[in-house]
KOLDRENFI-862801 format. One record per residue (C-alpha): z, x, y; residue number from 1; residue in three letters. Coordinates in nm, 3 decimals. Each point is the difference from the previous one (the first is absolute). Layout:
N
+---------+---------+---------+-----+---------+
!      c3 !      c1 !      c2 ! num ! residuo !
+---------+---------+---------+-----+---------+
!       Z !       X !       Y ! NUM !     ALA !
...
+---------+---------+---------+-----+---------+
REM end
This chain:
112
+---------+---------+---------+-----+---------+
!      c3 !      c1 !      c2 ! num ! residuo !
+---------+---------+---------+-----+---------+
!   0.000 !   0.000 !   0.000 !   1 !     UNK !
!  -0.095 !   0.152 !   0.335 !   2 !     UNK !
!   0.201 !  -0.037 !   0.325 !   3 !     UNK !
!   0.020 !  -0.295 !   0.227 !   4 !     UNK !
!  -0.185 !   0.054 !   0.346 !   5 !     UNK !
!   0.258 !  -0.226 !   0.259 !   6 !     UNK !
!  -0.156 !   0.074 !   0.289 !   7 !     UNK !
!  -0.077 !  -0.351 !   0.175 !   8 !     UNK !
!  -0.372 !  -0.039 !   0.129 !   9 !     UNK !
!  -0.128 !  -0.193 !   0.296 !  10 !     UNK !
!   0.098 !  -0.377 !  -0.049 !  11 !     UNK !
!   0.266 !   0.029 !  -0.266 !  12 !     UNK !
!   0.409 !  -0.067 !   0.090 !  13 !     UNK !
!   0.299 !   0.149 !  -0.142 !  14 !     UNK !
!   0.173 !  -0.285 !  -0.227 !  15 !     UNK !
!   0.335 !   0.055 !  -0.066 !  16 !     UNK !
!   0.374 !  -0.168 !  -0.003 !  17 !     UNK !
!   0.151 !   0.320 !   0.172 !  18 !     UNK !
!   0.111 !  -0.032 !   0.323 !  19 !     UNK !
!  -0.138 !   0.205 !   0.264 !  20 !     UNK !
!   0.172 !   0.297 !   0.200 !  21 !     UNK !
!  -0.025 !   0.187 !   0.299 !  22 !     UNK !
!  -0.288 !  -0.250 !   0.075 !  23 !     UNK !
!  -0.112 !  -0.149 !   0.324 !  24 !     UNK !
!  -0.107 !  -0.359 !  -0.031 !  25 !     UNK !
!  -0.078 !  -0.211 !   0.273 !  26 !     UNK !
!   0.081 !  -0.394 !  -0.058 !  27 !     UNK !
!  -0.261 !  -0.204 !   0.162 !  28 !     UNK !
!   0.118 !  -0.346 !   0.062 !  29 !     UNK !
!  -0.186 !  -0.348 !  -0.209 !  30 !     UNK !
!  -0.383 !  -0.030 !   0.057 !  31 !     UNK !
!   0.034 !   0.168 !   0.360 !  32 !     UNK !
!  -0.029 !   0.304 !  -0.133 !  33 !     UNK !
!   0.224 !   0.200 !   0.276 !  34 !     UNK !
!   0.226 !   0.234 !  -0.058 !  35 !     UNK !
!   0.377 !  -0.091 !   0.041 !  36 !     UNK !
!   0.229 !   0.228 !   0.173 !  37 !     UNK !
!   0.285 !  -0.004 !  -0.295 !  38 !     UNK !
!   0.231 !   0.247 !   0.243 !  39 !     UNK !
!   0.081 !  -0.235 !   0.258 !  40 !     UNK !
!   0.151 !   0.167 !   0.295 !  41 !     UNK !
!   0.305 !  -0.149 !   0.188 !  42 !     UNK !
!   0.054 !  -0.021 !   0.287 !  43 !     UNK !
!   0.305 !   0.075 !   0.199 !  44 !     UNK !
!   0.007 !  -0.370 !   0.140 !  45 !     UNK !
!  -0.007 !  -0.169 !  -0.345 !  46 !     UNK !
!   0.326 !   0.210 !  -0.111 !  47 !     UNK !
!   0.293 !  -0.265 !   0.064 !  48 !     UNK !
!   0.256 !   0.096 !   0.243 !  49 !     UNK !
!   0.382 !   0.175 !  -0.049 !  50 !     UNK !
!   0.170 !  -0.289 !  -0.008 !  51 !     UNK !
!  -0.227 !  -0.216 !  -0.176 !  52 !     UNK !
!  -0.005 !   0.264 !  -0.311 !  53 !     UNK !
!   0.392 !   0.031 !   0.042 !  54 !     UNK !
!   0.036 !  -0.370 !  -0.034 !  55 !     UNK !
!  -0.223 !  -0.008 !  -0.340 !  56 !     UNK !
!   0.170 !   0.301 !  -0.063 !  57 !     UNK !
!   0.387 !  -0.208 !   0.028 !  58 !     UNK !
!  -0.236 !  -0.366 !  -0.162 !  59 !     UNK !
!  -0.076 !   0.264 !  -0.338 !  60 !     UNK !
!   0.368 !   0.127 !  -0.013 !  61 !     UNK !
!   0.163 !  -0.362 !   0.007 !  62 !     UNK !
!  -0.271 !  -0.154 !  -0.273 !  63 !     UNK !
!   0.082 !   0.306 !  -0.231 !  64 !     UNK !
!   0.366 !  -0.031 !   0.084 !  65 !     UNK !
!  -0.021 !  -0.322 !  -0.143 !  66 !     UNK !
!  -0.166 !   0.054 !  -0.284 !  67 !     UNK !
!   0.265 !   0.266 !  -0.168 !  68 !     UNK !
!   0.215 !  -0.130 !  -0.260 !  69 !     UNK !
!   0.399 !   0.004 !   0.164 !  70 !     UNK !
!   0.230 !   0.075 !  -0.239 !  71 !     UNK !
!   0.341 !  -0.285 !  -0.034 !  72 !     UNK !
!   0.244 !   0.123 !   0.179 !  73 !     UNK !
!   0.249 !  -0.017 !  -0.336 !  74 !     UNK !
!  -0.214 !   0.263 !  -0.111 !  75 !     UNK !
!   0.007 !   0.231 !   0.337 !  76 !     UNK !
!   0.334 !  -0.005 !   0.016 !  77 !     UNK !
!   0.047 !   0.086 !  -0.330 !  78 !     UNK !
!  -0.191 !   0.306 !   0.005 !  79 !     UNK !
!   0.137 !   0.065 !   0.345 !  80 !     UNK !
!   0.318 !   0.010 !  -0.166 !  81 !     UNK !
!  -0.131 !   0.269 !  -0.267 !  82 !     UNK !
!  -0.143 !   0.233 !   0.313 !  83 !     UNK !
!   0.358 !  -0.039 !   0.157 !  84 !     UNK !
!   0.155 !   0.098 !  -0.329 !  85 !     UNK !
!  -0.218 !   0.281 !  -0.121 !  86 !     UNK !
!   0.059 !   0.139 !   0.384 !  87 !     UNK !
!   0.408 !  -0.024 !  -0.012 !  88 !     UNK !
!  -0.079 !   0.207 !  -0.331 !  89 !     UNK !
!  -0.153 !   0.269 !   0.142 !  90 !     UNK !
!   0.242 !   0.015 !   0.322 !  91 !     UNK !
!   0.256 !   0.059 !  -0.222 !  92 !     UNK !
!  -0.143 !   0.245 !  -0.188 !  93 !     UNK !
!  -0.128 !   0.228 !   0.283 !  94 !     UNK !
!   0.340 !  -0.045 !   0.190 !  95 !     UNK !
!   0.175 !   0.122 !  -0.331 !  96 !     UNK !
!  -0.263 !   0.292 !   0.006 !  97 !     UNK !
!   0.050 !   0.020 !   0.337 !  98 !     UNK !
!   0.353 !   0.063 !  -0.037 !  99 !     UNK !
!  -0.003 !   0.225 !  -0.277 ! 100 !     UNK !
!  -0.212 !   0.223 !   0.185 ! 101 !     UNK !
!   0.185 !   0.000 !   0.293 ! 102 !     UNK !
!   0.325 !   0.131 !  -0.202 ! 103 !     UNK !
!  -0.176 !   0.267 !  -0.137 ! 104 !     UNK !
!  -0.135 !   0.146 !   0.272 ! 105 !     UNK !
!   0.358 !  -0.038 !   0.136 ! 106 !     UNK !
!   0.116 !   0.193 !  -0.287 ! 107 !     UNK !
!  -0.347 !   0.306 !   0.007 ! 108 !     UNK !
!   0.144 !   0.041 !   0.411 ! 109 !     UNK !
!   0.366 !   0.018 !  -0.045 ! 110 !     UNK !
!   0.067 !  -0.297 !   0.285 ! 111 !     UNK !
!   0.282 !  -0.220 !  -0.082 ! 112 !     UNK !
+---------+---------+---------+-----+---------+
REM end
């Protein structure tokens, strides 16, 4: 079997499922057959204003606010209760440490 010539000649078209990179294609818009600008430039007028953006800005907080699943408050204070515990644990363990230390570097200076 010999090899395949691919080259395309005059007329032919590339069929294939693959999609195309690093290609320039211009759209042309139904029957008119103009091309449409796809990178629409903006203009500085069409950008809403500070407090217009700051106001959809406060709208979006609230509605996602809303949205969040609270916890009971049996359960917060229950596991505030476990952060207040597990923190009077480790006060008393560091002051105990604490205290230690301070006694033996009491007793390494000589100082009464």
């Amino acid at each position: 079997m010999g090899k395949k010539n691919n080259r395309l000649t005059n007329g032919e078209q590339l069929m294939s499922n693959a999609p195309l990179r690093d290609a320039e294609l211009s759209s042309t818009e139904k029957g008119g057959g103009k091309p449409v600008d796809t990178k629409k430039k903006k203009k500085k007028s069409d950008k809403p204003g500070i407090f217009k953006r700051i106001g959809k800005f406060f709208a979006d907080m609230f509605r996602e606010l809303k949205a969040v699943d609270w916890p009971k408050a049996k359960r917060v204070f229950a596991e505030l209760g476990v952060v207040l515990l597990v923190v009077v644990i480790f006060l008393v363990i560091i002051t105990a440490f604490d205290a230690a230390f301070a006694e033996l570097l009491k007793l390494l200076i000589g100082a009464n």
